[in-house]
C-alpha positions as CSV (number, residue, x, y, z in Angstrom):
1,X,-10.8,-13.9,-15.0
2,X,-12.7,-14.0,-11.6
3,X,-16.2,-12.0,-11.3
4,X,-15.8,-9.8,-8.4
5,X,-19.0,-9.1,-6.4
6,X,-19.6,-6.2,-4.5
7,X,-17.7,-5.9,-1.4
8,X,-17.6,-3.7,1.5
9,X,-14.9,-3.6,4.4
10,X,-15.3,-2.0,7.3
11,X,-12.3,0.4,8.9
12,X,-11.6,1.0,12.6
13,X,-9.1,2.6,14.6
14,X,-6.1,0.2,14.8
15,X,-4.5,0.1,17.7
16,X,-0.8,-1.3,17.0
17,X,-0.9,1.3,13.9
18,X,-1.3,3.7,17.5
19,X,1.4,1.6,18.8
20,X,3.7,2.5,16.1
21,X,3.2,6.0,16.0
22,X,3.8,6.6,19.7
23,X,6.6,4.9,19.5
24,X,7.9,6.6,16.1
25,X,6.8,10.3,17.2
26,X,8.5,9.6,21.0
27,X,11.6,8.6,18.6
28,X,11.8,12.0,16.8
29,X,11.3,13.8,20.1
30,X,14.1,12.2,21.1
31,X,16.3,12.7,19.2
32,X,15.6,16.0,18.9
33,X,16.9,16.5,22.5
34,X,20.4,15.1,21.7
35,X,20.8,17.1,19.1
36,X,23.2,19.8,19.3
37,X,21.3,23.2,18.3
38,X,19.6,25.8,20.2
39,X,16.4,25.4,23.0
40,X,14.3,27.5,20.6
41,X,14.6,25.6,17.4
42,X,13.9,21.6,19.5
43,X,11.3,23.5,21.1
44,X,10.0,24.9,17.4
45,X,10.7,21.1,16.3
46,X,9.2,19.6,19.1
47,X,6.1,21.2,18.7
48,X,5.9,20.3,14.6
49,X,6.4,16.6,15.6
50,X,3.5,16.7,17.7
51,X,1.1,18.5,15.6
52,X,1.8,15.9,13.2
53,X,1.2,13.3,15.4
54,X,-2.4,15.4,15.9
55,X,-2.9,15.1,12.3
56,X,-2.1,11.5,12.1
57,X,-4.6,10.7,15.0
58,X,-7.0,12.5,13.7
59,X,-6.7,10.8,10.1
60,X,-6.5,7.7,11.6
61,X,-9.8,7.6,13.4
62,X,-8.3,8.2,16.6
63,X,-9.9,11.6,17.4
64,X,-13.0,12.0,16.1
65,X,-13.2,13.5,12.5
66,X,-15.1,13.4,9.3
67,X,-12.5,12.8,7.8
68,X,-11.3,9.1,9.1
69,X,-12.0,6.4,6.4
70,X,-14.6,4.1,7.7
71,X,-14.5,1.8,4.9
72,X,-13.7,0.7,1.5
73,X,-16.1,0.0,-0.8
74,X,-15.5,-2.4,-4.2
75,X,-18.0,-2.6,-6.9
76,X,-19.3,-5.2,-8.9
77,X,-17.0,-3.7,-11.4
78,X,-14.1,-2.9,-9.7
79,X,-14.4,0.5,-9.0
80,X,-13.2,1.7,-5.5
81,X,-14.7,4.1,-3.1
82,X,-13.5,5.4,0.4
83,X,-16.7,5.8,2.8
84,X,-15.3,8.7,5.4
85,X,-17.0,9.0,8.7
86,X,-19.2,11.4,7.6
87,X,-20.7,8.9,5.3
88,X,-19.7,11.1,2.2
89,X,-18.0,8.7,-0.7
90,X,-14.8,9.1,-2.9
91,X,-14.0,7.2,-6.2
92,X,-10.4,6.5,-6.0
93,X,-7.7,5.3,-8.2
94,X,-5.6,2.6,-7.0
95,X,-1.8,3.4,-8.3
96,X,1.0,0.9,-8.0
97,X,2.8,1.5,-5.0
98,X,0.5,-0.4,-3.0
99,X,2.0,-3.0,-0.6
100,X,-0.6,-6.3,0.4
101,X,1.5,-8.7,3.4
102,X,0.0,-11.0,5.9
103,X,0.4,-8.3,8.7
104,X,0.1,-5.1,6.8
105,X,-1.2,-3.1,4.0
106,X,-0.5,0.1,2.4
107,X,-3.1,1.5,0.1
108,X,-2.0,3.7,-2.4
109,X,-4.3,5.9,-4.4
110,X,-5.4,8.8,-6.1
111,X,-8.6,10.7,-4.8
112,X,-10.2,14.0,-7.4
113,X,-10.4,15.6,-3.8
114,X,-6.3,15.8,-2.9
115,X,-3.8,17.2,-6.1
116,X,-1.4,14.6,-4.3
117,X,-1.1,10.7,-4.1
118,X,-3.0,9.6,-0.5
119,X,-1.7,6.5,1.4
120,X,-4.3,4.5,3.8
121,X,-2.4,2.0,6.3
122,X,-3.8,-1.0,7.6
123,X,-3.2,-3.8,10.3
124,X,-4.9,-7.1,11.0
125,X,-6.9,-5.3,13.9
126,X,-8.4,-2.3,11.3
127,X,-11.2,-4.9,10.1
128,X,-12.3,-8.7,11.3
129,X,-9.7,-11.2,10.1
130,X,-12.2,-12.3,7.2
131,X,-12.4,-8.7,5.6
132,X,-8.6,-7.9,6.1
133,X,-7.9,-11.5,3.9
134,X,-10.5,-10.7,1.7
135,X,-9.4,-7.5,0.7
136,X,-5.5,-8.9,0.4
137,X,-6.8,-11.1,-1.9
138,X,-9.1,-8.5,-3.9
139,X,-5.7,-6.4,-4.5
140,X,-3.5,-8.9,-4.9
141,X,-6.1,-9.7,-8.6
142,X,-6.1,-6.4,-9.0
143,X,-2.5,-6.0,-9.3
């Protein structure tokens, strides 16, 4: 088995992850308008899309908040950590369901801090092309 050193990737605000939430977010609010019920509840729907949209921004990096991952540290013996942009560190467990492909990943994983499973998405453009292929490779060993 491979040694692993440590390893720390950086995270930034991507912007076609941006790209696919406009476009998602404009989707629901669209079709909310087609649909046939009353003004008050698309208006009460309307405004629950785009405080999620809020959320996702601000989890995302895109409005500033503590609580944006800024990176993803790996120890020497293969122990992960979120850094948040408040510089505070989580351990997390990877679980299973996450995805590693050329143009995308989808970390999976279990923080002490949340009761529930946590997913982290990441394009090409959230890190330098060297960290986003190194840290493919790191979880494709790890699976």
């Amino acid at each position: 088995m491979l040694k692993l050193t440590a390893r720390h990737f950086s995270n930034k605000p991507s912007r076609q992850l941006l790209y696919w939430l406009i476009a998602s977010h404009l989707f629901a609010i669209g079709i909310l308008l087609f649909i046939a019920i009353a003004w008050w509840a698309k208006i009460i729907f309307i405004i629950v899309v785009v405080i999620g949209f809020v959320w996702v921004l601000l989890k995302n990096g895109w409005i500033n908040s503590d609580k944006f991952i800024a990176g993803i540290y790996i120890d020497s013996s293969r122990c992960w950590q979120l850094i948040y942009g408040d510089q505070k560190t989580v351990g997390i467990t990877l679980l299973g369901e996450s995805m590693v492909t050329p143009w995308l990943i989808t970390l999976r994983y279990r923080s002490p801090d949340y009761r529930f499973s946590q997913t982290l998405t990441l394009f090409p453009d959230s890190m330098s092309e060297k960290e986003f292929r190194q840290l493919r490779v790191y979880l494709r060993m790890e699976a």
